[in-house]
N, CA, C and O atoms as a GROMACS GRO file, in nm:
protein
  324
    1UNK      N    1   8.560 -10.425   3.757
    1UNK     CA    2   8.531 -10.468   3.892
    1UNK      C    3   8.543 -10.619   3.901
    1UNK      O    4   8.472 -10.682   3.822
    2UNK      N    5   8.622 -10.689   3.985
    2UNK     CA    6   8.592 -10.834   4.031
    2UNK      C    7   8.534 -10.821   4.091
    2UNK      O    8   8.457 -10.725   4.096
    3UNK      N    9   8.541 -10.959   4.207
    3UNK     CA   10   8.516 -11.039   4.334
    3UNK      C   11   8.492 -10.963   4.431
    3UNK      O   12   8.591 -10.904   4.474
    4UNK      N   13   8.340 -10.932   4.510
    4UNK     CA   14   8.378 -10.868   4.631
    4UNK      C   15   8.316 -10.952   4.737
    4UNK      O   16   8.234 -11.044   4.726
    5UNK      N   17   8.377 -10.896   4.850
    5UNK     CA   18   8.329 -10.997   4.943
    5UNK      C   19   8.228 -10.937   5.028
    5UNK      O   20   8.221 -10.814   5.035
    6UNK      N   21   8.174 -10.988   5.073
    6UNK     CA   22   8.024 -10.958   5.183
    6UNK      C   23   8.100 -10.943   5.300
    6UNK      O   24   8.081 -11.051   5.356
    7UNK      N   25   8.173 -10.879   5.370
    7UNK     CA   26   8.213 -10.900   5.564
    7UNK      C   27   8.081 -10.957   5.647
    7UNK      O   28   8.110 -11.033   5.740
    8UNK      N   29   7.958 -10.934   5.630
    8UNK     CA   30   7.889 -11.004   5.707
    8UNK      C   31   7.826 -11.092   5.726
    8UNK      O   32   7.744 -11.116   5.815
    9UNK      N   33   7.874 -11.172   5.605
    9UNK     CA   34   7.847 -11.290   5.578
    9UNK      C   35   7.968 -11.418   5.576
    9UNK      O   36   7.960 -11.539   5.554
   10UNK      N   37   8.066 -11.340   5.606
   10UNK     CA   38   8.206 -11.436   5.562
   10UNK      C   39   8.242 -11.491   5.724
   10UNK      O   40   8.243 -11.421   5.825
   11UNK      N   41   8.271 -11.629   5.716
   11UNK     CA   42   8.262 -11.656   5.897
   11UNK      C   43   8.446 -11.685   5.862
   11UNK      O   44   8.495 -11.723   5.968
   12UNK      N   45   8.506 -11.681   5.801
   12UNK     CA   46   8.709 -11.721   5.814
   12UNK      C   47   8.744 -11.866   5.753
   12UNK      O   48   8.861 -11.900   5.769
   13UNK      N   49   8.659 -11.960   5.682
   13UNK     CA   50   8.689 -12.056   5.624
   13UNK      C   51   8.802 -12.063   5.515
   13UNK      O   52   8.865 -12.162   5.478
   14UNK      N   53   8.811 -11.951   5.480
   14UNK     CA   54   8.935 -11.928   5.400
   14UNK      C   55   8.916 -11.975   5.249
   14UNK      O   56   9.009 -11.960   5.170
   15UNK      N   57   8.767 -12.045   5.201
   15UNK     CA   58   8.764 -12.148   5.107
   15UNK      C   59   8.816 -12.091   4.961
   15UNK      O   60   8.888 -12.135   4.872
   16UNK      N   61   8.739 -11.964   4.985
   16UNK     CA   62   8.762 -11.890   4.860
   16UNK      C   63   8.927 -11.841   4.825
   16UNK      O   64   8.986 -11.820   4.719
   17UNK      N   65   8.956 -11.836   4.928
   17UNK     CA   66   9.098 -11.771   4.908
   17UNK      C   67   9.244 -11.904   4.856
   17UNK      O   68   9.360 -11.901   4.815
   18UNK      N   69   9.141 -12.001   4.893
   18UNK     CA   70   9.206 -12.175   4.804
   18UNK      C   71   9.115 -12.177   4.688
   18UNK      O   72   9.132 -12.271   4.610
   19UNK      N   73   9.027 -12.098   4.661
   19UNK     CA   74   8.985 -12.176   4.592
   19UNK      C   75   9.045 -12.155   4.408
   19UNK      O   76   9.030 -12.251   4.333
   20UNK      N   77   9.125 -11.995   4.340
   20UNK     CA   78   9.116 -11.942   4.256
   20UNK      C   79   9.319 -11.972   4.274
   20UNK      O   80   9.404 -11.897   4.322
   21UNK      N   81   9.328 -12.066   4.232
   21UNK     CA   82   9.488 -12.154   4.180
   21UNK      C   83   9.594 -12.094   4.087
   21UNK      O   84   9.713 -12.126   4.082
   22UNK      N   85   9.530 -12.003   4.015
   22UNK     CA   86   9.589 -11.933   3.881
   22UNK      C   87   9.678 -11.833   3.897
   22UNK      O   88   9.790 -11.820   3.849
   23UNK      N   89   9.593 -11.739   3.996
   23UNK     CA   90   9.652 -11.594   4.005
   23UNK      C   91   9.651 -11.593   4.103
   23UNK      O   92   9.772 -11.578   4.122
   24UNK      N   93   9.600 -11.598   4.220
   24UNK     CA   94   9.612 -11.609   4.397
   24UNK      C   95   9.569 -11.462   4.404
   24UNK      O   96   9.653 -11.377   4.433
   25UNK      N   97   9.441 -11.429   4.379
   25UNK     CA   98   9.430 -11.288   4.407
   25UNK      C   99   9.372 -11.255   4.496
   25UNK      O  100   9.337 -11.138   4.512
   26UNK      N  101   9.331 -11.399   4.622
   26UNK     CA  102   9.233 -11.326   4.714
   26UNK      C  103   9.362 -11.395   4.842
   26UNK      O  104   9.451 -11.478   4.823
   27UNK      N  105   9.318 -11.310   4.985
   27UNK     CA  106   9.409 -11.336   5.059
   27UNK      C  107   9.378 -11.290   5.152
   27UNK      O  108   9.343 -11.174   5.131
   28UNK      N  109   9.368 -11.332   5.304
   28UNK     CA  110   9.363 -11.338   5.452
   28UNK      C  111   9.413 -11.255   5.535
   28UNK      O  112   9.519 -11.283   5.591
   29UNK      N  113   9.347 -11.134   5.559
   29UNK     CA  114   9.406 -11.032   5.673
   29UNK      C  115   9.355 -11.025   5.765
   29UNK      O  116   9.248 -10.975   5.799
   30UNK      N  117   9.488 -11.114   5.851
   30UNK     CA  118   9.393 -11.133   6.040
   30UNK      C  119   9.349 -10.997   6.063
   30UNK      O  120   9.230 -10.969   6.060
   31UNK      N  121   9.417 -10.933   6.079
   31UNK     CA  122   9.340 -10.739   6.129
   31UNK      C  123   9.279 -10.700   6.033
   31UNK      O  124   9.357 -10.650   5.953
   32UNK      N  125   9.165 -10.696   5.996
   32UNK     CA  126   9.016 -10.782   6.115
   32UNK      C  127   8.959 -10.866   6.063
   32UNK      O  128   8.839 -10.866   6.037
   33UNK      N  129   9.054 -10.968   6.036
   33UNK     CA  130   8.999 -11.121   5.959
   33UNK      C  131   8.893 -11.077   5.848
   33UNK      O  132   8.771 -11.085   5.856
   34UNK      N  133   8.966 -11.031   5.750
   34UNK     CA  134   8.880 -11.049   5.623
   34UNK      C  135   8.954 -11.075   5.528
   34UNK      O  136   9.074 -11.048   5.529
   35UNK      N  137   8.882 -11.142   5.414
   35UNK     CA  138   8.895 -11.150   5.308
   35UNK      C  139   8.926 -11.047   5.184
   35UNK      O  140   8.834 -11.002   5.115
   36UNK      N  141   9.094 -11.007   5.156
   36UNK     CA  142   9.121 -10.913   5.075
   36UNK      C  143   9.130 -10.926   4.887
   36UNK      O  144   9.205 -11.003   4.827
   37UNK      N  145   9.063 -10.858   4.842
   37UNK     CA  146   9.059 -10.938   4.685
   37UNK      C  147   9.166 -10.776   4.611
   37UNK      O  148   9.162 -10.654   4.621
   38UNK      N  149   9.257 -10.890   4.533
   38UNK     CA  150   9.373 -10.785   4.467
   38UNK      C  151   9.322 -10.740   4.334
   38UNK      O  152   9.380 -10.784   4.235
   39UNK      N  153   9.203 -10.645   4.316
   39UNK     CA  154   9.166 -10.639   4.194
   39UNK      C  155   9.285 -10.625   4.056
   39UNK      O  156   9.237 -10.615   3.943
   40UNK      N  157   9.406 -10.626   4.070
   40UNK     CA  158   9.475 -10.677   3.957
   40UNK      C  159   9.522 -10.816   3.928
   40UNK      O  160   9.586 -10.871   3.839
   41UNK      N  161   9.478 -10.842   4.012
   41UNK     CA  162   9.523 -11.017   3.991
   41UNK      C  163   9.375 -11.139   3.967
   41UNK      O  164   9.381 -11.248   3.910
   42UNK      N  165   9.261 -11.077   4.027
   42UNK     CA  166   9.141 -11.160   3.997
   42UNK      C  167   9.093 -11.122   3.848
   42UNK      O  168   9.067 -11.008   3.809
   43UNK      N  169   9.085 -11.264   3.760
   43UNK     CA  170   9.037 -11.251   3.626
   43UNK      C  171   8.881 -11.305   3.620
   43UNK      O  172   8.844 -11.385   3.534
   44UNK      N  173   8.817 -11.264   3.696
   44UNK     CA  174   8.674 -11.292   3.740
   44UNK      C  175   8.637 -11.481   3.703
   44UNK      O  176   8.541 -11.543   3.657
   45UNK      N  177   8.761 -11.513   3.750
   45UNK     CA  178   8.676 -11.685   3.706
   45UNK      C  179   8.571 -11.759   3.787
   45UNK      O  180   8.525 -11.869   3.756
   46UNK      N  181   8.542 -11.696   3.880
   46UNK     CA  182   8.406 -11.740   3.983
   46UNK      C  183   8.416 -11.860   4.058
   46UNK      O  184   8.326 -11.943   4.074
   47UNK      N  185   8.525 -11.864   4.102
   47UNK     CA  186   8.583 -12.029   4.150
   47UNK      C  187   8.551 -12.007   4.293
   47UNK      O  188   8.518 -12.101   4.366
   48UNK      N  189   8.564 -11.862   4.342
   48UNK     CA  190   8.571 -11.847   4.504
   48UNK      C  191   8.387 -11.787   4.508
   48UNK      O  192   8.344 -11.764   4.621
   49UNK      N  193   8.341 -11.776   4.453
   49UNK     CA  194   8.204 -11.758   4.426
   49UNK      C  195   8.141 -11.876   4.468
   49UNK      O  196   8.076 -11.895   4.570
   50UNK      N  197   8.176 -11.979   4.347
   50UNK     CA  198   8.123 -12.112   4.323
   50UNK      C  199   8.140 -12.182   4.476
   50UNK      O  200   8.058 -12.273   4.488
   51UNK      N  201   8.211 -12.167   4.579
   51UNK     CA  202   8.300 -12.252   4.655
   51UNK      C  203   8.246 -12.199   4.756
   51UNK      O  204   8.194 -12.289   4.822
   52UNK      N  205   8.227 -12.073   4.815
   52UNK     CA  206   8.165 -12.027   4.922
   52UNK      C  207   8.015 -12.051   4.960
   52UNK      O  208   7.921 -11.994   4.904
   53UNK      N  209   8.003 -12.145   5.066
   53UNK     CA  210   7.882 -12.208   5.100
   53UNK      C  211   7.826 -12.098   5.161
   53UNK      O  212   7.706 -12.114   5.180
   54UNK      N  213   7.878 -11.974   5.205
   54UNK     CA  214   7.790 -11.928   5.251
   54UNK      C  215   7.714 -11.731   5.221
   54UNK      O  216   7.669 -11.639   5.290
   55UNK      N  217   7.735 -11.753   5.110
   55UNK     CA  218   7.761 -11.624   4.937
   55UNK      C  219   7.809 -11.502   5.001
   55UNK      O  220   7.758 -11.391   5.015
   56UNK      N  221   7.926 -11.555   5.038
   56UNK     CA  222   8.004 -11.425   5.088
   56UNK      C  223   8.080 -11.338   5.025
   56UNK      O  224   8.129 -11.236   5.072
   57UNK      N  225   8.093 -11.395   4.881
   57UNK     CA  226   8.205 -11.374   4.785
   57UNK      C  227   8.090 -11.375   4.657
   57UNK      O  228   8.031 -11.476   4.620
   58UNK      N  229   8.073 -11.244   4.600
   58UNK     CA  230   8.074 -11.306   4.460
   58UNK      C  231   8.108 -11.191   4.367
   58UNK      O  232   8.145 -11.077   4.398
   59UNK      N  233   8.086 -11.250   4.229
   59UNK     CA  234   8.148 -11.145   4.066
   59UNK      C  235   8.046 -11.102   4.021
   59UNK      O  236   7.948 -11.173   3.998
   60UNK      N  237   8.051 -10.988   4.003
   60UNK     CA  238   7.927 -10.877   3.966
   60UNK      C  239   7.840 -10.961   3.849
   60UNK      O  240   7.916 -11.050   3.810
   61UNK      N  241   7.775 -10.966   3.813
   61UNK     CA  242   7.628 -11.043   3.690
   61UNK      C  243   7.735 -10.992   3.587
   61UNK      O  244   7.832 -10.923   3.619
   62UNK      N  245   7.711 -11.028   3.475
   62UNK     CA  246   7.736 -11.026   3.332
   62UNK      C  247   7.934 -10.987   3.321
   62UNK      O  248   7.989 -10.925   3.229
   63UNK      N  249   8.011 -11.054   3.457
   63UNK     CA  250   8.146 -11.065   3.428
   63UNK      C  251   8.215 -11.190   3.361
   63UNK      O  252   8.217 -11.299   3.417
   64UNK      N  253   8.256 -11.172   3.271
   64UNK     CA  254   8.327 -11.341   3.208
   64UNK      C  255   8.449 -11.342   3.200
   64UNK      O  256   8.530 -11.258   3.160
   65UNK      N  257   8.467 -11.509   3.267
   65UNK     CA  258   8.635 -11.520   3.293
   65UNK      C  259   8.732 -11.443   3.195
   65UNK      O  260   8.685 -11.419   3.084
   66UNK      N  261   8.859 -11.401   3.221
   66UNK     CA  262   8.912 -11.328   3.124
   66UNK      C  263   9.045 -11.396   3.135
   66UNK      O  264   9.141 -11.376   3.209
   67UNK      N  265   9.008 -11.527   2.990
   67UNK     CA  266   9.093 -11.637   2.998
   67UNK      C  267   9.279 -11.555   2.968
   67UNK      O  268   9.384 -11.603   3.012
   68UNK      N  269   9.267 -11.422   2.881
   68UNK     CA  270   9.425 -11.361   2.846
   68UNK      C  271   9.503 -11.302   2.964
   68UNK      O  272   9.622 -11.273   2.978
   69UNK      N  273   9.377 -11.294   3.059
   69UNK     CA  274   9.464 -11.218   3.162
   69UNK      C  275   9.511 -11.296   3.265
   69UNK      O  276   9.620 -11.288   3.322
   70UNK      N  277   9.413 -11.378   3.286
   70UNK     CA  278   9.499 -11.516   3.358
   70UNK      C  279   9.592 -11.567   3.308
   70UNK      O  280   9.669 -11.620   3.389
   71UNK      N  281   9.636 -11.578   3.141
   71UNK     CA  282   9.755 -11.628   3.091
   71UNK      C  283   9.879 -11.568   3.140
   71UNK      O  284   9.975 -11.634   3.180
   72UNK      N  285   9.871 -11.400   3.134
   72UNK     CA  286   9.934 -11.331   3.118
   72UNK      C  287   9.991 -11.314   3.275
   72UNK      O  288  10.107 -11.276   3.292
   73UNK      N  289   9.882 -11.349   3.416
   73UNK     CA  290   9.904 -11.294   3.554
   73UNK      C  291   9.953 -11.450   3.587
   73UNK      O  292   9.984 -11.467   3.705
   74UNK      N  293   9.961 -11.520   3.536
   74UNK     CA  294  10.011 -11.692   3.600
   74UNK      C  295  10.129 -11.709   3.616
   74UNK      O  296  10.207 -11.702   3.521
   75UNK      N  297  10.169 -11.736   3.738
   75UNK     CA  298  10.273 -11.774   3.786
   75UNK      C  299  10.350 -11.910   3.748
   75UNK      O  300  10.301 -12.016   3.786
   76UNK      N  301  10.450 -11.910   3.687
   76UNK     CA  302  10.505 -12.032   3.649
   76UNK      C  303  10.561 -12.107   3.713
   76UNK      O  304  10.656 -12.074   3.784
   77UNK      N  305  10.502 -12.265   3.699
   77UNK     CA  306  10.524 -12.321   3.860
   77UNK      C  307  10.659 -12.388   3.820
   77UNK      O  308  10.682 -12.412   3.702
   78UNK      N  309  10.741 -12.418   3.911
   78UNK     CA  310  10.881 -12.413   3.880
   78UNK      C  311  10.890 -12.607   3.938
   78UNK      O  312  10.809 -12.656   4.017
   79UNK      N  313  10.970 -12.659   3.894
   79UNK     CA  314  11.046 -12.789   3.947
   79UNK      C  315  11.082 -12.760   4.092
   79UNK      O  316  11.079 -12.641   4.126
   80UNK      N  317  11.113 -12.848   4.177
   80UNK     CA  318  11.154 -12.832   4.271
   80UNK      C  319  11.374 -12.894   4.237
   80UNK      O  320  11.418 -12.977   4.157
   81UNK      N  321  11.433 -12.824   4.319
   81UNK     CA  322  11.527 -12.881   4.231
   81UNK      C  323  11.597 -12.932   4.373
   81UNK      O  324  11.701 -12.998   4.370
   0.00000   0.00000   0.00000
């Protein structure tokens, strides 16, 4: 299990969904403006947890980042050419 989000607590700041750089696993669906988390792509690093002022978002107790799978789900950022 990752990241889940609270709907009644989440007002559309979007913070969390900037906030996890690695894997981009959380993401913005206007119909009905919530916050969607791609449980194959979140490696529980608690960044959109940490970031949400208002605990709309968080990672179940006793989850730890899962530094291989972020290696493995990271997108390689390319040159611009």
């Amino acid at each position: 299990m990752s990241a889940v989000v609270d709907h009644e607590r989440r007002v559309g700041c979007e913070l969390c969904a900037r906030a996890c750089n690695a894997t981009h696993p959380l993401s913005l669906d206007l119909e009905p403006s919530w916050i969607r988390v791609d449980r194959d792509l979140c490696w529980d690093c608690r960044a959109c947890e940490r970031i949400c002022p208002f605990g709309a978002i968080v990672v179940p107790a006793g989850r730890q980042p899962d530094m291989e799978r972020r290696d493995a789900l990271r997108t390689p950022h390319r040159a611009a050419t």
